[in-house]
C-alpha positions in Angstrom: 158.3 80.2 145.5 158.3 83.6 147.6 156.6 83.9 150.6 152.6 84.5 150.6 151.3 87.8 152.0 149.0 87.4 155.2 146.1 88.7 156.2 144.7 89.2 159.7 143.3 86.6 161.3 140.9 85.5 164.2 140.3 88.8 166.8 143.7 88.6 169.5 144.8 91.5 170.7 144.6 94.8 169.8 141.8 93.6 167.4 143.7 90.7 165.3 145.6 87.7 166.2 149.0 87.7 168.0 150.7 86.6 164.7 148.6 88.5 162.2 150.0 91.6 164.6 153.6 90.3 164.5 153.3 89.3 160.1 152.4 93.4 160.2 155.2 94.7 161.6 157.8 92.6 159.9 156.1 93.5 155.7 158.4 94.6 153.7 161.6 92.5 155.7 163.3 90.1 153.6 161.8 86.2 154.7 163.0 83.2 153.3 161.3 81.9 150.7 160.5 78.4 149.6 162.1 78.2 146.1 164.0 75.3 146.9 161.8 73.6 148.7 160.9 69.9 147.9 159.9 68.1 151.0 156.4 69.6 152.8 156.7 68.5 156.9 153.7 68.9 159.0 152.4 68.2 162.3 149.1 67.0 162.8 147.1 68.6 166.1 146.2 71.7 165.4 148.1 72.4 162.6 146.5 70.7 159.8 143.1 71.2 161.0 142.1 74.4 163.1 142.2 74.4 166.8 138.8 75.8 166.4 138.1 72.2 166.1 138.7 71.9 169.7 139.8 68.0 169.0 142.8 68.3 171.1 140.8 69.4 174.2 139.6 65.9 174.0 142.4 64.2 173.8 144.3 66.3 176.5 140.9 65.6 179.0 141.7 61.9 178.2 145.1 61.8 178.7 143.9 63.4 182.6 141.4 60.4 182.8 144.0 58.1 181.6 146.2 59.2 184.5 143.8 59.3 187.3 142.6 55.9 186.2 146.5 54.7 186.0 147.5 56.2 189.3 144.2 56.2 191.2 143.9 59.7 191.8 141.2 62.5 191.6 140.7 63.5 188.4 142.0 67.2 189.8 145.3 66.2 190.8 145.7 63.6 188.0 145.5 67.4 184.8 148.2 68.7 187.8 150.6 65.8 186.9 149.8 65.6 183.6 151.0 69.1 183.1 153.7 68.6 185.6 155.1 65.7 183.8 154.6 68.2 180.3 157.0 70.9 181.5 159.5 68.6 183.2 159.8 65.7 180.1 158.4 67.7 177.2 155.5 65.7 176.7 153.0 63.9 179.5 153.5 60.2 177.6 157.7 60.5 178.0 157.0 61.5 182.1 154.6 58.3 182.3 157.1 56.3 180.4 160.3 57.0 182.5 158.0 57.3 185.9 155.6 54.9 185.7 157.1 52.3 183.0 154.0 52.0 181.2 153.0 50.8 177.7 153.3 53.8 175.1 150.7 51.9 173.1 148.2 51.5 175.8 148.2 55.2 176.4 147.7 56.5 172.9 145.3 54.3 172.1 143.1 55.4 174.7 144.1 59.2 174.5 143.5 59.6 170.9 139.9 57.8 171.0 137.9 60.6 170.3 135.1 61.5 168.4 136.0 63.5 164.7 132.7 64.9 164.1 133.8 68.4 164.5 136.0 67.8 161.9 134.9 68.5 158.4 136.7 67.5 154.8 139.1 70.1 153.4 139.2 70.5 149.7 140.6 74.0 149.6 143.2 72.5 152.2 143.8 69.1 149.4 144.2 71.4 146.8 147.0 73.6 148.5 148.8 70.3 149.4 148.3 68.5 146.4 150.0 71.3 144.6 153.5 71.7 146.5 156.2 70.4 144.4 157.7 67.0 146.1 156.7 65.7 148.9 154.4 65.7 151.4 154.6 63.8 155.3 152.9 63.9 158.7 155.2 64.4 161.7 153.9 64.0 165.2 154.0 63.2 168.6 150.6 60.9 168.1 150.1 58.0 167.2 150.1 56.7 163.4 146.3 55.6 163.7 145.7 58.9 165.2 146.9 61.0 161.8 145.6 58.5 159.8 142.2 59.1 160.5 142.3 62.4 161.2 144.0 63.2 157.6 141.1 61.1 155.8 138.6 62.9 157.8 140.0 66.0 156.5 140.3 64.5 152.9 144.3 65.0 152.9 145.8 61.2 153.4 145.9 59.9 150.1 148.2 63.2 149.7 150.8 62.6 152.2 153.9 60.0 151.4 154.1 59.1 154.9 153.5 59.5 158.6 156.1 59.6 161.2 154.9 59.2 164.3 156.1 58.9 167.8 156.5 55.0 167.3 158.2 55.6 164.3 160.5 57.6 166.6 161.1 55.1 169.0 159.1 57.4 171.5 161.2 60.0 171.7 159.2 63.4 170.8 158.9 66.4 169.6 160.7 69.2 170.8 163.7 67.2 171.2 166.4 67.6 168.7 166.8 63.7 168.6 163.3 63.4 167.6 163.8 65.3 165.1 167.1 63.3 164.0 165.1 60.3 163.8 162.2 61.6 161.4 165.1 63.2 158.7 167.0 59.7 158.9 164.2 57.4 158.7 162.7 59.5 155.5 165.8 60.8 153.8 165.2 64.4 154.4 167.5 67.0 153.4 166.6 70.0 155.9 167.8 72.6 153.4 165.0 70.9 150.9 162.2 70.8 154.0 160.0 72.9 155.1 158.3 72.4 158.7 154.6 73.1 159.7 154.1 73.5 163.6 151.7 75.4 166.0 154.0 75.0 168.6 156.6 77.8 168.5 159.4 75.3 170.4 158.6 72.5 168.2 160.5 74.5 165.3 163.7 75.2 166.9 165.3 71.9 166.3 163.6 72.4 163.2 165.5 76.1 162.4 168.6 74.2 163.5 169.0 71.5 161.3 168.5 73.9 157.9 164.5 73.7 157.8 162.4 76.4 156.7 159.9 76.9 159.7 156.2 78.1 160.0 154.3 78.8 163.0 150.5 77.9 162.3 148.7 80.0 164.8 146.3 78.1 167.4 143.5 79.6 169.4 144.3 76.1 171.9 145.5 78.8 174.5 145.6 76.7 177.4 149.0 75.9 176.3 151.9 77.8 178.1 153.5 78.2 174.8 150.5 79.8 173.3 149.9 82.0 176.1 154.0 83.4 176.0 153.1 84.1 172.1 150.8 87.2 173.2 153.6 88.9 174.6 156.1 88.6 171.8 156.8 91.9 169.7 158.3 90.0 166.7 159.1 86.5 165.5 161.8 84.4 166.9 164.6 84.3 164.6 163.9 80.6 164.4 160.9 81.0 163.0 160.9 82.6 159.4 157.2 82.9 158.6 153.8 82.5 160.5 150.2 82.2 159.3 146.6 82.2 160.8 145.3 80.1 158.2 147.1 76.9 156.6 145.4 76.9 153.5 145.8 80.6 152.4 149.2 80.6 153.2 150.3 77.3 151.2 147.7 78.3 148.1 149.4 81.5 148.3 152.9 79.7 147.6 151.4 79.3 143.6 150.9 82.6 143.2 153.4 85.1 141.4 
């Protein structure tokens, strides 16, 4: 399969998106393409569905709540630690869990109790999925129940083998390399044979590393530093080989000659 041609996406700067600016500027550059490609990895949170959606807002206003309730702190200074423990532990759940000691369990389940109504069924997005050759798993750093209803909500479970969550990895998330270690030995991925699926550009390099072929799905969820850091880039990382504004066209470009 060759790469898909993108188009411009959502209005960023200079009149389209940071990566429909950056997809511009490298046409006509060899990419790798997806030929031998057999095994379909993708996160969940804004990824699979848009961030237009706006469902991970919730979940990262309840994971402030879930703090300030937990430490008994205004609800101002519980977001400051959230983020705090975010940069210094790589997600706010493995700061609680080394600082606090609390249940992982406890926390998503309260976190990721949100409301999907913003979230519509997919069938363009089933189709696309439902024809990539192999297989097809969920890999991220919520919970299983989480991606389980968010996928059915979408229309795309029944399409996926599995879901690996951050239980399934013993807690240890994504962007750590061992996370990633964990989700090719507990599914019998070969990374030369995998593509990986992630709006967050750091999330890919262990990715890049271990053989994958990467794609950065753009999200409009720019309260993220990440997301923010993306505007001033002037091409793609060379861990990332291709990036898209839009899921769907790019995997139901992957059929086309």
């Amino acid at each position: 399969m060759s790469a898909p041609r993108h188009k411009n996406g959502p209005a960023g700067i200079g009149g389209i998106s940071t990566v429909a600016r950056l997809t511009a500027r490298a046409e006509g550059t060899p990419q790798r393409g997806f030929d031998a490609t057999r095994i379909w990895v993708f996160d969940l949170d804004n990824t699979l569905y848009p961030s237009a959606c706006n469902l991970f807002a919730e979940v990262d206003q309840r994971m402030g709540a879930f703090i300030a309730k937990l430490l008994d702190v205004p609800l101002e200074h519980a977001r400051y630690l959230q983020k705090r423990y975010y940069h210094d532990y790589g997600t706010t759940l493995t700061g609680l869990i080394k600082l606090h000691k609390i249940d992982p369990h406890d926390f998503l389940e309260f976190v990721h109790d949100i409301d999907l109504a913003p979230l519509t069924a997919s069938p363009e997005l089933a189709t696309a999925l439902e024809a990539l050759p192999g297989r097809r798993i969920i890999f991220t750093n919520g919970s299983r129940r989480h991606a389980e209803r968010v996928a059915e909500k979408l229309g795309v479970l029944h399409l996926m083998e599995d879901i690996c969550d951050i239980a399934a990895c013993e807690f240890i998330a994504k962007p750590s390399p061992d996370a990633f270690k964990r989700m090719v030995e507990r599914h019998g991925v070969t990374a030369p044979e995998a593509a990986m699926f992630e709006d967050m550009p750091h999330n890919l390099e262990a990715a890049h590393a271990l053989g994958m072929t990467t794609v950065l799905v753009h999200s409009d969820y720019m309260d993220h530093p990440a997301q923010l850091q993306m505007r001033k880039w002037t091409e793609l990382p060379e861990h990332i080989h291709h990036a898209t504004d839009d899921l769907t066209e790019f995997l139901a470009g992957l059929r086309k000659p």
